[in-house]
C-alpha positions as a Python dict, from the first residue, in 0.01 Angstrom:
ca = {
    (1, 'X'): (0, 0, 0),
    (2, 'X'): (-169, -219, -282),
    (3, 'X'): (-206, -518, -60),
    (4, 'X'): (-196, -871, -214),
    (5, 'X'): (-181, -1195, -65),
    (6, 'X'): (-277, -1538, -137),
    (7, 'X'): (-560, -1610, 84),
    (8, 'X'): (-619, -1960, -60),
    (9, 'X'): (-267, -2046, 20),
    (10, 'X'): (-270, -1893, 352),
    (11, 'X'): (-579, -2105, 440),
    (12, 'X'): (-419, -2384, 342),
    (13, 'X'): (-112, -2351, 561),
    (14, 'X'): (-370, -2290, 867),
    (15, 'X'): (-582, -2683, 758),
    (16, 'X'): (-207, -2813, 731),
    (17, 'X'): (-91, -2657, 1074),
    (18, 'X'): (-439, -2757, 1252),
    (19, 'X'): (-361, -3108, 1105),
    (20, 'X'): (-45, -3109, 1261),
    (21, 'X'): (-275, -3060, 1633),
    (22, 'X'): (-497, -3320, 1568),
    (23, 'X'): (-268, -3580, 1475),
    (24, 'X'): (-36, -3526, 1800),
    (25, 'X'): (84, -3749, 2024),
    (26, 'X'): (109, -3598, 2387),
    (27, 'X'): (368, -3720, 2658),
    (28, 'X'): (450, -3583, 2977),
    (29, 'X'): (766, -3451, 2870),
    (30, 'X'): (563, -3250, 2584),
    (31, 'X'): (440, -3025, 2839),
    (32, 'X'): (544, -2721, 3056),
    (33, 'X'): (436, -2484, 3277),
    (34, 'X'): (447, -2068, 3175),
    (35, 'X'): (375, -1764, 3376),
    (36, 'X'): (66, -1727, 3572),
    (37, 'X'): (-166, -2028, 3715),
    (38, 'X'): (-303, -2298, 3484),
    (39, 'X'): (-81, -2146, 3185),
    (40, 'X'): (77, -2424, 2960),
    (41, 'X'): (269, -2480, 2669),
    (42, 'X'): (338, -2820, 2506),
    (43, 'X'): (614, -2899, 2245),
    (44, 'X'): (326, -2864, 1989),
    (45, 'X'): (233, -2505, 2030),
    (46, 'X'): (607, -2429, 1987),
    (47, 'X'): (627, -2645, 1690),
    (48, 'X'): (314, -2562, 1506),
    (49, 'X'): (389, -2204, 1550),
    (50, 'X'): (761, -2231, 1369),
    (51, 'X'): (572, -2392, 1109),
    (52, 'X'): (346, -2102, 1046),
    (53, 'X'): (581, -1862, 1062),
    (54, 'X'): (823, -2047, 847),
    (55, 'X'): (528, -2070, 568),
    (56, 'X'): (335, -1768, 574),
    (57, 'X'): (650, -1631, 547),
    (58, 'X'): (730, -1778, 245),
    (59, 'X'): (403, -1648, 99),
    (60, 'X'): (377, -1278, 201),
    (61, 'X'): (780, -1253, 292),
    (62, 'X'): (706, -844, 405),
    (63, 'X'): (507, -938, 699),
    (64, 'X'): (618, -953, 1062),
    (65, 'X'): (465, -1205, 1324),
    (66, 'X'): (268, -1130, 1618),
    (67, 'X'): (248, -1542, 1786),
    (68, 'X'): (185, -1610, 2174),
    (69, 'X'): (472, -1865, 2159),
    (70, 'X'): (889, -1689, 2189),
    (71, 'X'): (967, -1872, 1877),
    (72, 'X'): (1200, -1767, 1620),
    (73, 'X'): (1079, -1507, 1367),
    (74, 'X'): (835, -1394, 1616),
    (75, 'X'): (853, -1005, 1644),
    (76, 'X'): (566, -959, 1903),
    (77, 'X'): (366, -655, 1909),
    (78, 'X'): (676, -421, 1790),
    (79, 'X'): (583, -464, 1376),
    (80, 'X'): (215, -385, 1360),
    (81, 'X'): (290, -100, 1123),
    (82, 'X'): (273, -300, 824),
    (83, 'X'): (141, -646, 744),
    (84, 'X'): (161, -864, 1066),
    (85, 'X'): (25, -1206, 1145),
    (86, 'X'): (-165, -1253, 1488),
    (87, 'X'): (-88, -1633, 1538),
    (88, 'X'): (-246, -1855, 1826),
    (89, 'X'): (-98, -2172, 1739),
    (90, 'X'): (-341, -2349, 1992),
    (91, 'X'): (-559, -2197, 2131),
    (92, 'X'): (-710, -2361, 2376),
    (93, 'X'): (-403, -2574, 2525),
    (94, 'X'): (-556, -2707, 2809),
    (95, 'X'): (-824, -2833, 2630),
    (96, 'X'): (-571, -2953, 2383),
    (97, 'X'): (-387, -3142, 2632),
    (98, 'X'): (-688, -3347, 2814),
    (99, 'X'): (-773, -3411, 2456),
    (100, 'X'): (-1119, -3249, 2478),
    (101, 'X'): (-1103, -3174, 2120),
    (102, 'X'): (-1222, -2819, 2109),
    (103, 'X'): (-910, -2629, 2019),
    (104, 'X'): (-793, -2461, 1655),
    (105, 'X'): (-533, -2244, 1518),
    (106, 'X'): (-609, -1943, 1488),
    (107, 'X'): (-375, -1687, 1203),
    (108, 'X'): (-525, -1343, 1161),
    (109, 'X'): (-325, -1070, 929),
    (110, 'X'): (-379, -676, 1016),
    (111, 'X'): (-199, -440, 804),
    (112, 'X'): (-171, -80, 1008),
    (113, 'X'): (-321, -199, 1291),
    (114, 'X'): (-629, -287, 1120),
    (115, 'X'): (-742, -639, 1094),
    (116, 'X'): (-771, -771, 682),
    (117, 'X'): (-850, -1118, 716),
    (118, 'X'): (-897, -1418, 996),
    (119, 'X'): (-877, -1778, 999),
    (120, 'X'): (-980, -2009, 1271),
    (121, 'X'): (-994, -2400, 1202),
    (122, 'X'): (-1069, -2670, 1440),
    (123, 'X'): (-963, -3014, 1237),
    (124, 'X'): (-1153, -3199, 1525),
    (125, 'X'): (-1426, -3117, 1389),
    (126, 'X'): (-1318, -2991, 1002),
    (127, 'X'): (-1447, -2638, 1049),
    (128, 'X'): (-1269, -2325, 874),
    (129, 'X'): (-1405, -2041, 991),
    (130, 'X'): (-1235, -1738, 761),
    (131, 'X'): (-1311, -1421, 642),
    (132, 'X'): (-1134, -1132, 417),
    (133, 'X'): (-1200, -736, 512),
    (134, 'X'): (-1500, -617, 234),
    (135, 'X'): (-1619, -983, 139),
    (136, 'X'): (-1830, -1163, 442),
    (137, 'X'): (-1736, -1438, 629),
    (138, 'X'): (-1779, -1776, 584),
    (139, 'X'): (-1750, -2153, 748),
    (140, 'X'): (-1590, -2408, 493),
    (141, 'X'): (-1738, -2183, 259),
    (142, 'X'): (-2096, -2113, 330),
    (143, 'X'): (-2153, -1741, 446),
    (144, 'X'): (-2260, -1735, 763),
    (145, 'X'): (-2464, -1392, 964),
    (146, 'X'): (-2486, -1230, 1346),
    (147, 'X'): (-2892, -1270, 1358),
    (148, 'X'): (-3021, -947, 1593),
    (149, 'X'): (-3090, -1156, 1892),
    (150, 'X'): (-3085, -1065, 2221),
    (151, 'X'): (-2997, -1274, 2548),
    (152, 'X'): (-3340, -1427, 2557),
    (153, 'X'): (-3310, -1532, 2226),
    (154, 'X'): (-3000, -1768, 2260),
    (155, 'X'): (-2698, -1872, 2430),
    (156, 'X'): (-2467, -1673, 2617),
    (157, 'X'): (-2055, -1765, 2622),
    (158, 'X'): (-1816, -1642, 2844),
    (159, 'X'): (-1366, -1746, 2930),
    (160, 'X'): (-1201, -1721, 3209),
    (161, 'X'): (-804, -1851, 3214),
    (162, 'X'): (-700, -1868, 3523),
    (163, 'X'): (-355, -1713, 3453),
    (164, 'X'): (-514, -1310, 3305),
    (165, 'X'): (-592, -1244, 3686),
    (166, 'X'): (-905, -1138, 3545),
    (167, 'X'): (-1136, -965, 3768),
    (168, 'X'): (-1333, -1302, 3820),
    (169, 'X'): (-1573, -1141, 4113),
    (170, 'X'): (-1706, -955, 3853),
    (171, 'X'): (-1755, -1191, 3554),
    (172, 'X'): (-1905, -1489, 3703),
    (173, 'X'): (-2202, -1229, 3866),
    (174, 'X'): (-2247, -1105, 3516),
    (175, 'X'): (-2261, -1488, 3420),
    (176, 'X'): (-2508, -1574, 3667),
    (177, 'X'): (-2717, -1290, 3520),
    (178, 'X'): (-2640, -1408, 3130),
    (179, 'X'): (-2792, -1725, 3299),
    (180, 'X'): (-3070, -1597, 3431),
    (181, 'X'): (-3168, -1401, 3102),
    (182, 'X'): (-3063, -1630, 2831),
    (183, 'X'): (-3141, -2002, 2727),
    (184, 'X'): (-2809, -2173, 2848),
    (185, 'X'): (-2450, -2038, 2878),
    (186, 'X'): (-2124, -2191, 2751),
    (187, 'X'): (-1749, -2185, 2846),
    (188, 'X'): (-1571, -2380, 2616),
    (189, 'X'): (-1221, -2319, 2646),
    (190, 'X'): (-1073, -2188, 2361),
    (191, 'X'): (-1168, -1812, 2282),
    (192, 'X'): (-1119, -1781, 1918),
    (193, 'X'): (-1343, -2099, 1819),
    (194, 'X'): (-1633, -1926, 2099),
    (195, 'X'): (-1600, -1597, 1948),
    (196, 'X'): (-1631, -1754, 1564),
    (197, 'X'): (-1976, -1934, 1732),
    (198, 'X'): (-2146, -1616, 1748),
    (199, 'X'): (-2035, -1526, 1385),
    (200, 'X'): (-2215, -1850, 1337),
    (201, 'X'): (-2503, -1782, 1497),
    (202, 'X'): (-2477, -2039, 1719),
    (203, 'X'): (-2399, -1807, 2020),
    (204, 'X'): (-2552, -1454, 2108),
    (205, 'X'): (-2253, -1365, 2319),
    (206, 'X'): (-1876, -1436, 2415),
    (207, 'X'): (-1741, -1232, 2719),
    (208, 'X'): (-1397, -1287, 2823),
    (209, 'X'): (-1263, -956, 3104),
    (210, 'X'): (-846, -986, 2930),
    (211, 'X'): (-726, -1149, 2654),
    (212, 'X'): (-432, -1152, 2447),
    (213, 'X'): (-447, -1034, 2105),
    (214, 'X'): (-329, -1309, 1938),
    (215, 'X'): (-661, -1501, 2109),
    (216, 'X'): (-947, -1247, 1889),
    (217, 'X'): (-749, -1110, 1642),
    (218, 'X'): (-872, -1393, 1333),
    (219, 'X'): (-1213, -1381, 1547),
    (220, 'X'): (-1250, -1041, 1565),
    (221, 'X'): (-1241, -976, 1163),
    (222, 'X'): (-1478, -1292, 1113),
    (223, 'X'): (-1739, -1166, 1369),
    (224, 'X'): (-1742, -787, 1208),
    (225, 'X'): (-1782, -982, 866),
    (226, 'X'): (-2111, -1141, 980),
    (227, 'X'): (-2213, -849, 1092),
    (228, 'X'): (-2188, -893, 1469),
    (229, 'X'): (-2004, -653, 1702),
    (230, 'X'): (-1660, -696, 1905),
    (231, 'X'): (-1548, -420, 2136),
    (232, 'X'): (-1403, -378, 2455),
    (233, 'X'): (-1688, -417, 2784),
    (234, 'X'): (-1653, -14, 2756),
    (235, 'X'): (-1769, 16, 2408),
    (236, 'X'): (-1392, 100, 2310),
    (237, 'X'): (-1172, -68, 2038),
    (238, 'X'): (-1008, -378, 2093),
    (239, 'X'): (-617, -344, 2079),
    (240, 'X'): (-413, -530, 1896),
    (241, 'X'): (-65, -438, 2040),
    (242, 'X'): (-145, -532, 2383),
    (243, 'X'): (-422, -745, 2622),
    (244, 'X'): (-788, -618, 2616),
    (245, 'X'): (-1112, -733, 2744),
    (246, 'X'): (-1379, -909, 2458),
    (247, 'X'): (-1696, -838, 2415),
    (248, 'X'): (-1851, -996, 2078),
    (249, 'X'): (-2182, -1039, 2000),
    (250, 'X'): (-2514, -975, 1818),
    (251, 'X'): (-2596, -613, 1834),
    (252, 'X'): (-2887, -636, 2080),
    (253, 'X'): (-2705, -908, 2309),
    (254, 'X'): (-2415, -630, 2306),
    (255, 'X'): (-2619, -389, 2488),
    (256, 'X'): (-2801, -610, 2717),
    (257, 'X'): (-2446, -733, 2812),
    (258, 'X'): (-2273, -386, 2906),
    (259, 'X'): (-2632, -302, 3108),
    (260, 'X'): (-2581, -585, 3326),
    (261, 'X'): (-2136, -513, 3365),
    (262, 'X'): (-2261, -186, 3460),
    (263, 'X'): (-2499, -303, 3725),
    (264, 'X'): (-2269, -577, 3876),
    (265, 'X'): (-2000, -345, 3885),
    (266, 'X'): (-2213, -59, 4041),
    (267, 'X'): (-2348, -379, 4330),
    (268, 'X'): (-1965, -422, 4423),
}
């Protein structure tokens, strides 16, 4: 398939739709509760998402829509044969909602199940982070590089929502021991925009034990532009049709990280 899209455009729809997030106006009634504990969705995600879909549709009408919100238009994971859209229309609600102001939209497009291009934008702040398969990534248009640092050479990220049941025992151990090796460590609440800081070099590591695609998908492409690494904990390939664990980082950081999951996991 001789794939063509309009990244400009579609970058443009993401700065409109992250626009949208920053200029909200919360009210109780804007928020509910979903599955699982600590999961919530506010009239905004739903919204923002419908907008998405209703643009990038308009631009590349042949793809399908992979979002986290059960809006209309919104496949799911049963059209990533051809071009799909991974869309997190906020990610990071909670943060979103306590007005925190680290949260983005995140749009990713794979075509065969093979991520092409990510964007991730947090207007809080005015940072696009984007990146196209075969030309680098870049934030608001400055390329940015994974340096090969390990854990003593930087800071160490890590999620946890409460609502993956995650296997927490095991993840904050390995966090105590990112602490102990590394300068600091970070959880900042909204996966896509922690993954992108290690693309940026501002992070040697985000570790996160599930995740939905829609969360890394953007992130995932961006990272593997700079020329970090994002896997699985196991070394295997992340999924895009279904929930996986994250694991993106500087090379060297990458294998300090799986040492120590291997330990902890070997302690329990």
């Amino acid at each position: 398939m001789d794939i063509k899209v309009d990244y400009k455009a579609v970058e443009e729809i993401v700065r409109r739709a992250g626009m949208r997030m920053k200029e909200a106006h919360l009210s109780s009634d804007s928020v509910q509760h979903k599955a699982g504990a600590a999961n919530f969705v506010t009239s905004y995600d739903v919204a923002i998402q419908k907008f998405l879909i209703e643009e990038l549709h308009r631009i590349v009408p042949e793809a399908a829509f992979f979002g986290e919100e059960e809006t209309e238009g919104n496949t799911r994971e049963k059209e990533l044969d051809g071009l799909c859209f991974l869309i997190d229309p906020i990610d990071g609600t909670t943060n979103f909602m306590f007005r925190y102001n680290y949260s983005c939209v995140s749009v990713g497009l794979a075509y065969a199940k093979e991520m092409i291009a990510g964007f991730v934008y947090n207007p809080y702040v005015d940072e696009m982070f984007t990146a196209v398969r075969g030309n680098g990534a870049y934030l608001n248009g400055r390329r940015i590089h994974v340096p090969d640092s390990g854990l003593e050479d930087g800071i160490a990220s890590f999620g946890c929502a409460r609502y993956n049941n995650s296997d927490t025992d095991v993840l904050f151990r390995v966090v105590q021991e990112m602490f102990n090796r590394s300068l600091a460590v970070r959880c900042g609440g909204s996966a896509a925009l922690d993954l992108c800081r290690v693309a940026a070099g501002a992070s040697v590591v985000y570790l996160e034990m599930k995740l939905n695609p829609y969360d890394y998908a953007a992130a995932s492409i961006i990272i593997e532009e700079a020329g970090g690494v994002i896997a699985q904990i196991d070394g295997s390939k992340i999924t895009l049709d279904k929930p996986c664990s994250i694991l993106g980082a500087a090379a060297k950081a990458a294998d300090e990280v799986r040492d120590i999951i291997k330990e902890e996991i070997q302690k329990l």
